[in-house]
Structures are given as structure tokens and as C-alpha cells.
C-alpha positions in Angstrom: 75.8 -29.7 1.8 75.6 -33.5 0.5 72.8 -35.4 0.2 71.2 -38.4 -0.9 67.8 -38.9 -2.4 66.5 -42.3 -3.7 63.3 -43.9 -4.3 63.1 -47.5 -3.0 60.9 -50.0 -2.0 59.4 -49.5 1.8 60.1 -53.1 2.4 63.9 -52.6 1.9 63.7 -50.1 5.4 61.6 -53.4 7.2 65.0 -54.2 9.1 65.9 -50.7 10.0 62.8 -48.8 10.4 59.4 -49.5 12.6 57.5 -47.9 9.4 54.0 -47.1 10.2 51.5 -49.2 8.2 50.3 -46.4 5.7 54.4 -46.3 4.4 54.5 -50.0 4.2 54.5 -51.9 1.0 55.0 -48.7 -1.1 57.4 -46.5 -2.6 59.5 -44.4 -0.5 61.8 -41.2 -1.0 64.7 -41.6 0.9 66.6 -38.8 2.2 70.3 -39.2 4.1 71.7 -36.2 5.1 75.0 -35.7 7.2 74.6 -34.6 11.4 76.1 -31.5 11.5 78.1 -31.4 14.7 78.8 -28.0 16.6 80.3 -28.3 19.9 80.1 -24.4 20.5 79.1 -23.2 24.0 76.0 -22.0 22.1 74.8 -24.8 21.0 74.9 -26.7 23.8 72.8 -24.6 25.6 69.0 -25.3 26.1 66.2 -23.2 24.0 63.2 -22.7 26.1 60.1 -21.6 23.9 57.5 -19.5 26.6 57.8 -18.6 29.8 61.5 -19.4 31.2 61.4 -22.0 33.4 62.5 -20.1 36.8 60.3 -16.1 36.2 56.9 -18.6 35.3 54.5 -16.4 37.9 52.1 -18.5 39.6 48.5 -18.7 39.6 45.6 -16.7 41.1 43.4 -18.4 43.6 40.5 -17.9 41.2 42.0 -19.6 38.4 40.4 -22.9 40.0 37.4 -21.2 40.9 34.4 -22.5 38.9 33.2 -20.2 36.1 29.6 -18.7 36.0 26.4 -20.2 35.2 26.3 -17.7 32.5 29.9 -18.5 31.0 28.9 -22.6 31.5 26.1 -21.9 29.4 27.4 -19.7 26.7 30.0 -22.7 26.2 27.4 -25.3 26.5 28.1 -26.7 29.4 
């Protein structure tokens, strides 16, 4: 894959970039890199990281009960 690296001057990215104010008025490595572009059916789909979104199960009633004195205190609360 081609790339570009470069070392610049962080005011040269002022017009282009909202840089945050520890990058400003410094040296910068610039990296450009092309967008890959896939259009398969696989890509396109979602990822969902955890539970999916339809099979989450749902809480216990005692999930909002409060804890124990004992617990409160052992957390210091």
C-alpha cells in the first residue's frame, strides 16, 4: 500500500484541521493513506461487539434493589 509521511509545521494543517492546543505550534508527522473501498455484501454489514442487539435478556427486578448495609460499607458508602 502507498503512503505518505512528512513532517511539517502544525500551523500549515490551521485551515484544514481543528488541531487541539497541545498539537499547535509544533512539529507534526503527517500520515495520508488511501480509503480502501470494498463494496462487498460483507462489509457493509454492521459489527456488533456484546450482546446482539435483539437476544440482550432483560433485567431482574433486584438489579434496582438497593444493596446491603454491609456491601454499602465494604465500598465506603
Amino acid at each position: 500500500m502507498e503512503f505518505l509521511r512528512q513532517t511539517i509545521g502544525s500551523s500549515m494543517l490551521s485551515g484544514i484541521f481543528d488541531l487541539p492546543p497541545e498539537l499547535r505550534d509544533k512539529e507534526v508527522d503527517v500520515i495520508i493513506l488511501p480509503v480502501e473501498k470494498d463494496t462487498t455484501e460483507e462489509s457493509r454489514r454492521e459489527i456488533q461487539f456484546g450482546f446482539l442487539k435483539d437476544k440482550v435478556p432483560p433485567l431482574p427486578d433486584s438489579f434496582f434493589d438497593p444493596l446491603p448495609e454491609e456491601e454499602l460499607q465494604a465500598w465506603g458508602l
